[in-house]
N, C-alpha and C positions, 0 to 999 in steps of 0.2 A: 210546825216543828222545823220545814226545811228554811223557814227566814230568821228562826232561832241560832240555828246552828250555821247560817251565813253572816249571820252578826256575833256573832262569837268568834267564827274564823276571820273576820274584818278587824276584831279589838284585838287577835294575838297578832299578826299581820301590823299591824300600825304598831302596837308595843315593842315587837322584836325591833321592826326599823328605828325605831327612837332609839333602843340600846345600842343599836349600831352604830351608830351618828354620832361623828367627833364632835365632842363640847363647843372647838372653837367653832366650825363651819355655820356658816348661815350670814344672814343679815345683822347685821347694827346698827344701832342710830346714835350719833353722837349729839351732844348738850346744843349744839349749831344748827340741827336739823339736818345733815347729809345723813345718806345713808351707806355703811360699809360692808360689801360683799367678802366674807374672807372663804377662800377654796385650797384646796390642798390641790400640788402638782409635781409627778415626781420625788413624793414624801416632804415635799417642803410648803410652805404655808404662804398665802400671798393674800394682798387684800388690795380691793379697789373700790376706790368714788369717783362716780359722773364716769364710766373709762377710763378710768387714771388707774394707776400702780400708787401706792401709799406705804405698803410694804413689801419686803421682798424677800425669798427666800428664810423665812424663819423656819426654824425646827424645834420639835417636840422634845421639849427636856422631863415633861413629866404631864401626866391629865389635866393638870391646871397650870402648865407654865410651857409657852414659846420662847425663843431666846439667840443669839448670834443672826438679824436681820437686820434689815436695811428700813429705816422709816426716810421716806425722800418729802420733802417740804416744796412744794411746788412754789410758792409763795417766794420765798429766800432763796429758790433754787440748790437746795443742798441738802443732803444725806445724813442721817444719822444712826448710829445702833440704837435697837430698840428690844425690848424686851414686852411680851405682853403675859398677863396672867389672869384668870376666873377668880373672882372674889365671891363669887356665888353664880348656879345653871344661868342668871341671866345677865352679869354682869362684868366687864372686861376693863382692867385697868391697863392702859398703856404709858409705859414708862420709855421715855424719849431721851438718851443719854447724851449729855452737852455736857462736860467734864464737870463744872462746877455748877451752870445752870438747868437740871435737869426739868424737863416737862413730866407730868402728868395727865394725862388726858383719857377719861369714863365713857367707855361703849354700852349700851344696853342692848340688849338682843329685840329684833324685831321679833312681836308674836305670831306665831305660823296659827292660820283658822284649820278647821279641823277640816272643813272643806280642801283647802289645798291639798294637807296629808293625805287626805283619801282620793284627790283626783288620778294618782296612777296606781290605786286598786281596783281590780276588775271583781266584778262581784256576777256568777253565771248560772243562773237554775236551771233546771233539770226538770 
C-alpha cells in the first residue's frame, strides 16, 4: 500500500511540474543536427548552441508566440529580428526577418526520458 501511494505521489509530482514548464524552454534539435538550449532570464527568453547566444532577448507575446529579439548569425556575423512560435508541444518555427528575404527555419524539441524527469524526485519510506 505504502509503494502504491508513493507512486501515485511521484505521477502528481511529475504532472504538476510538466504543467509548470514554459512550452518554449528545453532543448531543440534543428534539421543540421545542432542542438538548441532555449532559457528564460529576467522574463526574457534566450537560446544557445555549442556556448553561443543565437538568440536574444525575446519576449512572450502570447503561449505559443515570442517576438521583438535578436537572432545573431555567427556565420555572416550579423543580427537579425526574429520572431519564434509552437506550431505544435513539439515543434518551433523560427522566422528570421530580412526585409524582403525572410528565413524560416523548424526546431524539434528534444524528448526528455522519464528517467531524467524523475532524477530530482526524492521518493522516502517510512
Amino acid at each position: 500500500m505504502k509503494q502504491y501511494i508513493t507512486l501515485l505521489s511521484l505521477f502528481f509530482c511529475l504532472v504538476l511540474q510538466a504543467q509548470s514548464q514554459d512550452n518554449f524552454v528545453g532543448d531543440w534539435k534543428a534539421d543540421d543536427g545542432s542542438v538548441i538550449t532555449i532559457y528564460v532570464q529576467d522574463s526574457s527568453y534566450y537560446a544557445k548552441t555549442n556556448g553561443k547566444f543565437i538568440l536574444i532577448q525575446m519576449i512572450k507575446k502570447s503561449e505559443i508566440q515570442l517576438y521583438g529579439g535578436t537572432y545573431y548569425d555567427e556565420k555572416l556575423n550579423t543580427e537579425y529580428e526574429a520572431k519564434l512560435k509552437l506550431t505544435d508541444s513539439n515543434t518551433i518555427l523560427l522566422k528570421i526577418l530580412n526585409g524582403l528575404s525572410n528565413k524560416r527555419i523548424v526546431w524539434h524539441r528534444v524528448p526528455i526520458t522519464w528517467g531524467e524527469k524523475a532524477k530530482n524526485v526524492r521518493v522516502t519510506q517510512h
